[in-house]
C-alpha positions in Angstrom: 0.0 0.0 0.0 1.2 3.7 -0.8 2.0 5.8 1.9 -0.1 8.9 1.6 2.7 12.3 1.4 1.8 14.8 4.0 3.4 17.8 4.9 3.1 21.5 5.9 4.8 24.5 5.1 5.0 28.1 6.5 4.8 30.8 3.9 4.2 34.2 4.1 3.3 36.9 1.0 1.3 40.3 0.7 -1.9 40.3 -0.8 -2.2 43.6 -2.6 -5.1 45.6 -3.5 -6.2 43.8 -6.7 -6.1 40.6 -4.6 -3.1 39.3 -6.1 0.1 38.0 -4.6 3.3 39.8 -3.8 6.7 38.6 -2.1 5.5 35.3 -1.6 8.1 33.8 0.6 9.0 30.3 1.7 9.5 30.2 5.9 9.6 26.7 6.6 9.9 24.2 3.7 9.3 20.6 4.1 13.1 19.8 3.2 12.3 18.6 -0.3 13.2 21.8 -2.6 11.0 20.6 -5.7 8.0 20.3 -3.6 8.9 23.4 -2.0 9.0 25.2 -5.2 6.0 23.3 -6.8 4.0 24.9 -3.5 5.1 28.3 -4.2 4.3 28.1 -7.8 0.6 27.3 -7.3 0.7 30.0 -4.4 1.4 32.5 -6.8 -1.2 31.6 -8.8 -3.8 32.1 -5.9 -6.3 35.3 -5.1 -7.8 37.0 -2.5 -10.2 39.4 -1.2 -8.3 42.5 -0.4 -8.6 44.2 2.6 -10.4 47.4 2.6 -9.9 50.9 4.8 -12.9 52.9 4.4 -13.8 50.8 1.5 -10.5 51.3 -0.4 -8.6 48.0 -1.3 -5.4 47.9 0.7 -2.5 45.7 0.6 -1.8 43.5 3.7 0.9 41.3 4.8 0.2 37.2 5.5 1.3 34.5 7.8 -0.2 31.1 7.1 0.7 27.6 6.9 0.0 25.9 4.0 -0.7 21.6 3.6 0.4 19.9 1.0 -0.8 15.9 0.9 0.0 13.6 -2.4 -1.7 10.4 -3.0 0.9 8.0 -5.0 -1.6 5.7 -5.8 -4.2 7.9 -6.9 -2.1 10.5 -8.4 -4.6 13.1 -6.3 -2.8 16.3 -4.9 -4.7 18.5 -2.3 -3.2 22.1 -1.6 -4.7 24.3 0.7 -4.4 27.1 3.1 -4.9 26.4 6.8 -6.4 28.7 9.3 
């Protein structure tokens, strides 16, 4: 049986006021630099809701961890932010 791949990173980026990401940077890795850098890459790709400030969209910096699990036998990968 395959061994389901599990692990969680620490990233942190800003989200700026058109929702999109901005100095995305790695904090913690999971010690395997291609899934490391396969994480980021679909990170970037990601949007948000921007903040507002009186109803103006403002940038804002982020903390988060993020999980990354990959099912050998299934081929399935989940990526997702966690709270």
């Amino acid at each position: 049986m395959d061994k389901i791949f599990d692990v969680i990173l620490y990233i942190s980026f800003i989200v700026k006021e058109d929702g999109n990401i901005d100095r995305l940077e790695l904090s913690e890795g999971c010690g395997n630099d291609r899934i490391d850098q396969a994480v980021l890459d679909a990170v970037r790709t990601w949007t948000f809701e921007p903040a507002s400030e009186n109803g103006i969209p403002i940038s804002y910096y982020w903390n988060t961890r993020v999980k990354f699990q990959y099912n050998p036998k299934s081929g399935e990968i989940d990526l997702r932010m966690l709270e």
